[in-house]
C-alpha positions, 0 to 999 in steps of 0.5 A: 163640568168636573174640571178633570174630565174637561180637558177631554170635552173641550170641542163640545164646551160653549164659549162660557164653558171654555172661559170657566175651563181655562180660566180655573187652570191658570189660577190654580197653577198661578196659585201653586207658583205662588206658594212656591214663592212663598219660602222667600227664596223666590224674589225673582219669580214672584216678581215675574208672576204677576207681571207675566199674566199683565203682559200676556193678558190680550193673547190667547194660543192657537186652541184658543186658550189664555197665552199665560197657561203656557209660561205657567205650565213651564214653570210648574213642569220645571218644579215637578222635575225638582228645578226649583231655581229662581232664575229659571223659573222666573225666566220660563215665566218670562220668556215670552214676553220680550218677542211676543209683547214688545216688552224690553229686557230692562224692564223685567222686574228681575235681576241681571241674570234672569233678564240675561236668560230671557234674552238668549231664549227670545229670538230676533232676526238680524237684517240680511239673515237667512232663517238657517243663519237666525236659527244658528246664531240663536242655538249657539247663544242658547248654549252659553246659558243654562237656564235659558237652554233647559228653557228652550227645552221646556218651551220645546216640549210643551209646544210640541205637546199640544201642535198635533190638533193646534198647528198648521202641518207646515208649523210643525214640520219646521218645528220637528226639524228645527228640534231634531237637528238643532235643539236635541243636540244643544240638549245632549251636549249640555248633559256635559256642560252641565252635569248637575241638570243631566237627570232632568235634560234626559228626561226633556230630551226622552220626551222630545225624541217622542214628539218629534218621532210621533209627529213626523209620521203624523205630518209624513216626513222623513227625519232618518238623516245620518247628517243633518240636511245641507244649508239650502235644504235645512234653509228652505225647511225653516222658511215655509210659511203656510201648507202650500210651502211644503211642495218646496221641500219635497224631499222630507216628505214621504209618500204614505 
């Protein structure tokens, strides 16, 4: 099967069809993330190819493809964008790792600066903390690190790119919330913070307005807040967990 007319067939592919598939992807943009490395202005990227792909090689995402299609769409997306640095590229490929596969910040192939931005990308709750409480400490460390913020946006993107047919409603209601009132903020202040990157941080903000736009009428919720909802609203959005959850959320949800 022609790999260009696949990705449009995926439902009808046998399981060895798929393997073959997705395995074809992910060599060509490990392969293309390698050359990229070749100029040897790259040692941090390089390094954090082969590991990645070792750390995520048991996990797959939720259509069933390999995990390390998704760090490696982040760092060629990043590259086509013309965002050629070291750090962030090796710290889209990493970014992952650290909460997914237990693997600790001092162990990162990588220098301080990229293990610095892997860890303000990855997440963890603190005892005691209320989801809102987690989600605020978390932006607000996102914002004191540039590659770990324009991360945030590719990781965001490509997430909601592909949630429509893989994630449950619930996951992406709180997804939409969570990129509305949180991350599309951190975006649009970093444009000053960091002017040199706004031409690529309008483009992710652009897209992700799209997303969350389409998806809310997909999931029929209302995101037309001239504020952000209050803390035990915002507090109850985060925490659902499975469909069911949203009847604890009734007033986001639309009737049509």
């Amino acid at each position: 099967m022609d790999s260009r007319d696949a990705r449009h067939d995926l439902i009808r592919m046998t399981k060895e069809e798929k393997i073959a598939y997705y395995t074809e992807r992910s060599t060509k943009m490990f392969t293309f993330m390698r050359g990229v490395c070749s100029d040897g202005k790259h040692p941090n990227t390089a390094r954090a190819l082969g590991y990645a792909r070792d750390k995520h090689s048991e996990r797959a995402r939720a259509s069933g493809e390999p995990y390390i299609i998704h760090p490696l769409s982040l760092a060629c997306d990043a590259v086509g964008m013309n965002l050629n640095e070291d750090v962030l590229l090796a710290t889209l490929l990493l970014h992952d790792v650290l909460e997914d596969e237990g693997a600790l910040a001092m162990d990162l192939p990588v220098d301080e600066e990229t293990k610095r931005a892997v860890e303000c990308m990855t997440i963890r709750k603190m005892s005691g903390e209320t989801k809102l409480e987690t989600k605020t400490r978390y932006y607000k460390n996102l914002a004191t690190n540039r590659y770990a913020t324009i991360g945030k946006g590719f990781d965001r993107r490509h997430n909601l790119s592909t949630m429509a047919k893989d994630m449950t409603r619930a996951s992406i209601v709180k997804n939409c919330f969570e990129t509305w009132f949180f991350l599309l903020p951190l975006l649009k202040d970093s444009k000053l913070r960091w002017p040199e990157y706004s031409n690529q941080i309008h483009t992710l903000r652009t897209t992700l307005t799209g997303y969350v736009n389409t998806l809310s009428v997909v999931v029929n919720i209302d995101l037309s807040y001239k504020n952000a909802p209050d803390d035990e609203l915002m507090n109850r959005i985060l925490s659902v967990k499975t469909d069911e959850d949203l009847t604890k959320i009734p007033e986001i949800l639309t009737t049509t």
